[in-house]
N, C-alpha and C positions, 0 to 999 in steps of 0.2 A: 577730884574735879571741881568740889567746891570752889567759889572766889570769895570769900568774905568782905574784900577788899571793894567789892561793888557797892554803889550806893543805891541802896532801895528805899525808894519811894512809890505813892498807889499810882500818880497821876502822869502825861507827859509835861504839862506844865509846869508841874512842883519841881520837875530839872529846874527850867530858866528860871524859875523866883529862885529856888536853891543857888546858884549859881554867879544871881544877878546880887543878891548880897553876900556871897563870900571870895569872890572872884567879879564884881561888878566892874572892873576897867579894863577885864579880860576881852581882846576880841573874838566873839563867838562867831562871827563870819566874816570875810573876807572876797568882794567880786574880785577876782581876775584882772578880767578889762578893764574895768576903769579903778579900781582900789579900795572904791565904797566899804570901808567898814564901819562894822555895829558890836561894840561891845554887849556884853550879856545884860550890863543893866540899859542901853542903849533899845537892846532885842527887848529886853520886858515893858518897857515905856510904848513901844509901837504896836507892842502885841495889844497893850490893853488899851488904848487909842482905837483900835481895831474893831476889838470888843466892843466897845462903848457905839461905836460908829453899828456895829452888825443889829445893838440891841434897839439902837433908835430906827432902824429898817424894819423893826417887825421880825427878827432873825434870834430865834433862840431853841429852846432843845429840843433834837430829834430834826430841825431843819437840816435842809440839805444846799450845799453850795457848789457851786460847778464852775471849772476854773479852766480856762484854755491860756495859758501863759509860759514863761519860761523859766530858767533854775535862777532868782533874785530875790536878793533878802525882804522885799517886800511882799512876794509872794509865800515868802514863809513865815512871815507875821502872821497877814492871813489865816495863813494853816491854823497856826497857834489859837488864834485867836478864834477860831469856831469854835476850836478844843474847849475853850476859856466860858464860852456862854452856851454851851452844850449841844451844838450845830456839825454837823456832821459833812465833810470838806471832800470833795470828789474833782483831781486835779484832769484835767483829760487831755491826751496825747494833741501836740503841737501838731502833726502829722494827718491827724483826722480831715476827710473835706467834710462841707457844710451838712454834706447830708446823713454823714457819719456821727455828728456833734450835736444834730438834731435827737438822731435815733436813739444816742445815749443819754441825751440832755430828759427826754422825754421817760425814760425808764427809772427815771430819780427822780423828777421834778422838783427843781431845786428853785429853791425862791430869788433865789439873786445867782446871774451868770458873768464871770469877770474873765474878759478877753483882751489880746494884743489890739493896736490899732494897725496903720500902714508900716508896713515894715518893709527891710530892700527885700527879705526873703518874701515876702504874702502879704496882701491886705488882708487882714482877719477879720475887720468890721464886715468881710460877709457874712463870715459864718454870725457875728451878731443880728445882724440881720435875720440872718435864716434861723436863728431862735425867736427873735423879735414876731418874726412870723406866722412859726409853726409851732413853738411853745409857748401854750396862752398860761400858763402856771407860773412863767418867771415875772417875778413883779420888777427886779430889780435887773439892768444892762447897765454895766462898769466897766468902761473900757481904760485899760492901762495903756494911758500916753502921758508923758509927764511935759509939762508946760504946751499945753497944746495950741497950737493957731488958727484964728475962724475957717471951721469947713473942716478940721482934724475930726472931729466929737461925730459919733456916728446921730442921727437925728432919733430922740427918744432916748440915748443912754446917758449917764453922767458918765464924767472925766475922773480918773480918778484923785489928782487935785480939786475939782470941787466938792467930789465923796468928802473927803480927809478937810475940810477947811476949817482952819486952825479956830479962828472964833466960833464954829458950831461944836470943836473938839473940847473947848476951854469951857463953854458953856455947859456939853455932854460931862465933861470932869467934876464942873463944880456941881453939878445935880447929883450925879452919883458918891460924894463924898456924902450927903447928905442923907439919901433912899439908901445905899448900902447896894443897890440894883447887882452889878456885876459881883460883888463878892458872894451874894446870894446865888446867883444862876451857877457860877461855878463849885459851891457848896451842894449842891446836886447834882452835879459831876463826880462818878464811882469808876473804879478800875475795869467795872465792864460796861460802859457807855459808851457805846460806837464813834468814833475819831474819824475814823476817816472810810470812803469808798474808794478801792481803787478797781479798773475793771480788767479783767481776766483778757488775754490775749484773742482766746476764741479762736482758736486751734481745729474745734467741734463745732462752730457755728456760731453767731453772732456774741462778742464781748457779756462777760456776765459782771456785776456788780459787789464785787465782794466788799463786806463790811468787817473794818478790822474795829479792835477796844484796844481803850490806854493798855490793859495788863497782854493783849495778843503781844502788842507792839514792842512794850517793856520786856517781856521776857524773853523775844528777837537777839532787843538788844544787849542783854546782857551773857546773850550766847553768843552773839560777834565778840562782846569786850572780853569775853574769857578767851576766843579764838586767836585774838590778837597779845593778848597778856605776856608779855609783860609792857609792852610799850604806856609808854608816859607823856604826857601832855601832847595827847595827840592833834594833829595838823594833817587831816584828811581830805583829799583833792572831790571833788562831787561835778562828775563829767556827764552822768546818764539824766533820763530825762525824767522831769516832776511827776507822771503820771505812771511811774514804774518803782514797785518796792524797792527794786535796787537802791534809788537815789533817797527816796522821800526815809521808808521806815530802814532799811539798813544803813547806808551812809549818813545822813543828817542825821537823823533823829539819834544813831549811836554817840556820832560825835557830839550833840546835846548830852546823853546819859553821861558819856564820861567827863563832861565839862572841858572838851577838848575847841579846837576849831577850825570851823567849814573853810574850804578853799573855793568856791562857787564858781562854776562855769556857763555861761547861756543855752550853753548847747556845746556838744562833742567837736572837738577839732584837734588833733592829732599835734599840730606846731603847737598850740593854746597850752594842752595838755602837756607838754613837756617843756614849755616856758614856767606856766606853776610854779613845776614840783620843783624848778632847780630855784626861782623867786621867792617862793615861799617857803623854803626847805621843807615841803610836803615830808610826812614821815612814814605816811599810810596812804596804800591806793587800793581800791576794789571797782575790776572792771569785769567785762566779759573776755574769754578768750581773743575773739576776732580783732578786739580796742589793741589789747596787747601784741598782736601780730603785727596792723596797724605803727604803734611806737616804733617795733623793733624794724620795722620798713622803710620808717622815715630816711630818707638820704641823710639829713645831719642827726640822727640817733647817736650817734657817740660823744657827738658834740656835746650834748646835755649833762650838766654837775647834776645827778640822781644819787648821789653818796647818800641823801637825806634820808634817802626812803629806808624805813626800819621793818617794815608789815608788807606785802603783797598779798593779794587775797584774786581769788577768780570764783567763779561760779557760772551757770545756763549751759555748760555743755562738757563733754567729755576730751581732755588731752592727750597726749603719748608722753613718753620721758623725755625726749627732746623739749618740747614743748619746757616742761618742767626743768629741763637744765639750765633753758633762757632765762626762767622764771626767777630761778635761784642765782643768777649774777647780778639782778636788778635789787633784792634787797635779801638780807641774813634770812629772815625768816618768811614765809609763802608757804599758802592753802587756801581748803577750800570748803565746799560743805556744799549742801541740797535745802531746797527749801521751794516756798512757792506764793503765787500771791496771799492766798486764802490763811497763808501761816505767816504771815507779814515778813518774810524772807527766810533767813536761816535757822536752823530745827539742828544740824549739825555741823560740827570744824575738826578737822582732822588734827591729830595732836600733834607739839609742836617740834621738832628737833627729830621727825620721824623720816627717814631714807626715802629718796627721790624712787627709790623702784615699788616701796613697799604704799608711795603715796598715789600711784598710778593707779587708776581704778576703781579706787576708794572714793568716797566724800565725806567720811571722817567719822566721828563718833557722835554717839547720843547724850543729853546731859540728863540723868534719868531726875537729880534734883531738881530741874527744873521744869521740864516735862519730856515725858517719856515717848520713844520711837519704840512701835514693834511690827513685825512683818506678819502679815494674816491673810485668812482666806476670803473670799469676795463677799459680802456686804449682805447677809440672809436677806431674804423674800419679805419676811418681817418688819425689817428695820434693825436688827438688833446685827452688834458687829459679829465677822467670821473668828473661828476660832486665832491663836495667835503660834506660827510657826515657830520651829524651832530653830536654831542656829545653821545655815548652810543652804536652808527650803529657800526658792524664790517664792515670795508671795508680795502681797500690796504693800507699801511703807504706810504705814499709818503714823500719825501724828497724834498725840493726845491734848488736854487744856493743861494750861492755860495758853498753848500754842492753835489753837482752832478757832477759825475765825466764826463770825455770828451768824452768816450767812449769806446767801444773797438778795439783795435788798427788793422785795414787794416778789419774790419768785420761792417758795416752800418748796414745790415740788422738787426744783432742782436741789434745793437745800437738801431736803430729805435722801436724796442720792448719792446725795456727798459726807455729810453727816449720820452716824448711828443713833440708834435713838441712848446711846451710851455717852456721846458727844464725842466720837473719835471721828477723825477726817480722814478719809479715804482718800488719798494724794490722786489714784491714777496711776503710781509710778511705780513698776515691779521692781524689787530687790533682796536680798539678803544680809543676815549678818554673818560676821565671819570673825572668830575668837583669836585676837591675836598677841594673848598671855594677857599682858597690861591693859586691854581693854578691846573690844569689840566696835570693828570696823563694818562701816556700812557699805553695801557696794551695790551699785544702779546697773540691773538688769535692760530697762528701757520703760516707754510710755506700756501700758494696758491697750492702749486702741493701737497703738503702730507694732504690738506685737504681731510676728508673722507667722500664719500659719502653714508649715511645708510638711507635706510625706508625711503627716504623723505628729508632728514634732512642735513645737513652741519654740521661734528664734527668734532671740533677741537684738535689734538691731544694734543697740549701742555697745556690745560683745563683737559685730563683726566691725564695726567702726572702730573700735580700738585695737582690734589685730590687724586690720589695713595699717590704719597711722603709723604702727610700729614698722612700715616699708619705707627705707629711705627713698627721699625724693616727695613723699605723701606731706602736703599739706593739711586738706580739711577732707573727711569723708563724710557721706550722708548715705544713708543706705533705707530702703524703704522697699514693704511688700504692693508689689502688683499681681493682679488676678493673671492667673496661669492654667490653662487646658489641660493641664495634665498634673500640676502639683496642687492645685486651687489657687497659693500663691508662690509666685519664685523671689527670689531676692536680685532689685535689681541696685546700685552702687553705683553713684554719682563720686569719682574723686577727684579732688583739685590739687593738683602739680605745684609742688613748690617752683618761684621763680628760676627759671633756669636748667628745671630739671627733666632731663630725660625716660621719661617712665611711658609705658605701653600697658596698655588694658590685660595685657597678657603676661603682663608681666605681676600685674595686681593679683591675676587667676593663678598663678604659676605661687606668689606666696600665701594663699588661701587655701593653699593641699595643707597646710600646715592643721587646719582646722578640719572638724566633722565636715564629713561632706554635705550635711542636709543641711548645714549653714554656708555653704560656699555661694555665690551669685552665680545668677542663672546668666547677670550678663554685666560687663561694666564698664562705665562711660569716663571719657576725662572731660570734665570742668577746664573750661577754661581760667588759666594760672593769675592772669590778672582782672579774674570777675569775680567777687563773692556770693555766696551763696544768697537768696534771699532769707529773708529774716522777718520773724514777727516783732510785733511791737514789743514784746520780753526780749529781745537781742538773740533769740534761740534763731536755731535755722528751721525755716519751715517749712515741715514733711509736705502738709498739704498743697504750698507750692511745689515742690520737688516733685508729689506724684501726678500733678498734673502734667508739668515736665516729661517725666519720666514716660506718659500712657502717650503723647505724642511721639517721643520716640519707638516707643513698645507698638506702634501702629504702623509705621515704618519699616520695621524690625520685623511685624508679623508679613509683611508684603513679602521681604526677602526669605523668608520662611525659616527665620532667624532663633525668634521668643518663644516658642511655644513646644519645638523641637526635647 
């Protein structure tokens, strides 16, 4: 499983210097919309511009930066560039309101906060505003509007042309040619100095702060480039949003590791995303299930030259084979793997030339050279981790370092919870391994909190989720425990109907005798065909909407003396 052929290095930026002198006319990214490209040595001239601009703000190690913007190579300068002078970059979902953007802005305190201006979609200067406000810690408001007009610049913030002006950059330059400043700040930059915040979904209650390191991040990404292996000069589409590992440390920052290049989207859109890949002969894509559904929806989907694409990759949720047999017309090779924020994405990949029935189920293997995956028991009283199961037992997927993120930033306690005092990370997520000759498959039982408890028994939602899917006609299933009079919880099934398809609730229960009974649903609902599920900010579908959902109908249901029967 070894890759030799990867290039190791300690830092994320030693990629773009690496890169930017041996491939300097390479474009390392490419906008979409408008075509803006930045070569590598292009990207390393802005990064340190960047730098220089962060260090003259008073911005250097251990700071924090808080960032409400969108997927543009300026914003990922940026990123680089905290990296660069030892500042720690926390991008936050475009989607947050004001009062959302406060709550997290205030839980980092980040010294400078850089936000959209008036957009068709939102004026964002509110939520500047609403920092301006209620966060007395941010010294610095940067609002990203390029060429602005009197009355654009929120009152109190800089523009980000006047941030960057070229004779304060030239001046910034030529001083630190002299002090040596930024070669120094970045010389105290180590493989485990926290890079970047990104915050957890909050699933269980308000978004947490996770803090990832160059080496959490690096060693992500060299477990995607071994997943993708053998592809060469890659050209990776980047549709998800700046505030989610998916985009920031799996997609970009891999295609940095391999010296590959970004195809850059503003935001998700479905036409956008399939203009790309046939434009830019994208070669690699990694999305969520739902995005992929999405494509294959689109009315002119067949229309689109995709012959490019060499990699398909998916991950956030569970498939059927169908699913999988789509997956495998769109390009030769497609998988997948498990992973989470806290482990700056992927942890495993399923090997590669492995049978669509045998990939069902799975999310691939562990790379033990790099850091090891093992399944154990819950987290002692102590601190000190559970013992470690053996092949087949479902228990917790653990993660080890150099995959384990630092924690959460200014909160121990919850760290402590999540973390052993061993330094393994207890995901939340129960699973097993399963020996399958040539190497050992990981396979996801479900979440530890959305496990259900019925009659006895421990049932796993995402086991009855994937024996639905397997019923033709079954689009997306969701399935979650609600409180029950008589079982404590029963299983209630939200499934949504493919376009066109004729399927009855009864006809769901009718292929669920196939299953134990004490996993069968107590009752099950159809989803309407042309609504998706709600989703959290990770692109998962979310339980804790659904069982809101669900106890409204379950109150309904209890009238007609329906649920509880």
């Amino acid at each position: 499983m070894s890759d030799p052929g990867c290039l190791r290095l300690p830092r994320l930026n030693d990629y773009i210097s690496h890169y930017a002198r041996t491939s300097a006319a390479k474009p390392a990214m490419i906008q979409h919309e408008d075509g803006k490209t930045l070569t590598y040595k292009q990207f390393q001239t802005i990064i340190d511009f960047f730098a220089l601009r962060l260090m003259d703000m008073g911005i250097g190690a251990g700071d924090r930066v808080a960032t409400q913007l969108v997927l543009v190579p300026e914003h990922m300068a940026l990123m680089y560039a905290c990296f660069k002078v030892g500042a720690i970059l926390a991008p936050l979902d475009v989607r947050l309101q004001d009062a959302e953007v406060v709550r997290d802005v205030n839980k980092i305190a980040p010294k400078a906060f850089f936000f959209l201006g008036n957009t068709p979609v939102r004026d964002f200067r509110t939520a500047g505003q609403a920092v301006q406000a209620e966060c007395p810690g941010v010294d610095w408001l940067v609002q990203f509007t390029a060429d602005p007009q009197p009355g654009d610049i929120l009152p109190g913030a800089q523009g980000i042309t006047q941030l960057m002006d070229k004779k304060r950059l030239a001046w910034l330059k030529l001083k630190d040619m002299i002090t040596r400043r930024s070669a120094q700040a970045y010389a105290a930059v180590t493989p485990d100095s926290a890079a970047l915040i990104i915050f957890t979904t909050g699933t269980t209650g308000e978004p947490k702060p996770a803090m990832l390191s160059h080496a959490n991040i690096i060693v992500q990404n060299e477990i995607l480039a071994r997943g993708m292996s053998p592809l060469q000069d890659p050209r990776i589409l980047i549709n998800l949003p700046p505030s989610h590992v998916g985009c920031v440390t799996e997609c970009f920052m891999t295609t940095m590791f391999m010296g590959g290049t970004a195809i850059l989207l503003r935001i998700f859109d479905v036409k956008l995303t399939l203009e790309a890949i046939q434009q830019h002969r994208v070669n690699a894509l990694g999305q969520i299930p739902t995005q992929y559904r999405m494509l294959w929806h689109h009315p002119d989907y067949d229309r689109y030259d995709l012959s490019s694409l060499a990699v398909v990759v998916y991950g956030g949720s569970a498939v059927d084979t169908e699913f999988l047999r789509k997956l495998s017309r769109m390009a030769p090779d497609f998988g997948t793997g498990i992973g989470m924020t806290e482990n700056a994405g992927f942890a495993t990949f399923t090997p590669r030339g492995i049978p669509i029935e045998e990939m069902a189920g799975q999310v691939g293997r562990a790379f033990p050279d790099l850091a090891e995956v093992t399944i154990r028991r819950p987290m002692l009283p102590d601190g000190q981790a559970g013992p470690e199961l053996p092949d087949g037992e479902v228990g917790e997927i653990c993660y080890h370092p150099p995959i384990v993120f630092l924690g959460y930033y200014n909160m121990p306690e919850e760290t402590a919870r999540t973390i052993s005092k061993e330094g393994i990370l207890y995901t939340g997520d129960l699973g097993s391994f399963k020996d399958m000759g040539s190497y050992r498959a990981l396979y996801l039982a479900g979440r530890r909190k959305f496990m259900i408890k019925q009659k006895g028994y421990n049932v796993f939602p995402d086991e009855i989720e994937n024996h639905i899917a397997g019923l033709p006609g079954v689009d997306t299933v969701a399935v979650v425990g609600m409180k029950h009079r008589l079982f404590d919880e029963g299983v209630f099934a939200y499934v949504r109907p493919e376009a066109g398809a004729e399927l009855t609730p009864q006809a769901v229960q009718d292929h669920c005798r196939k299953i134990a009974s004490y996993k069968r649903p107590q009752h099950v609902e159809l989803w309407p065909a042309d609504e998706e599920f709600p989703i959290t900010r990770s692109t998962k579908v979310d339980k804790l909407a659904i069982q809101k959902i669900a106890a409204e109908r379950i109150a309904e249901l209890r009238e007609e003396g329906a649920w509880d029967a």
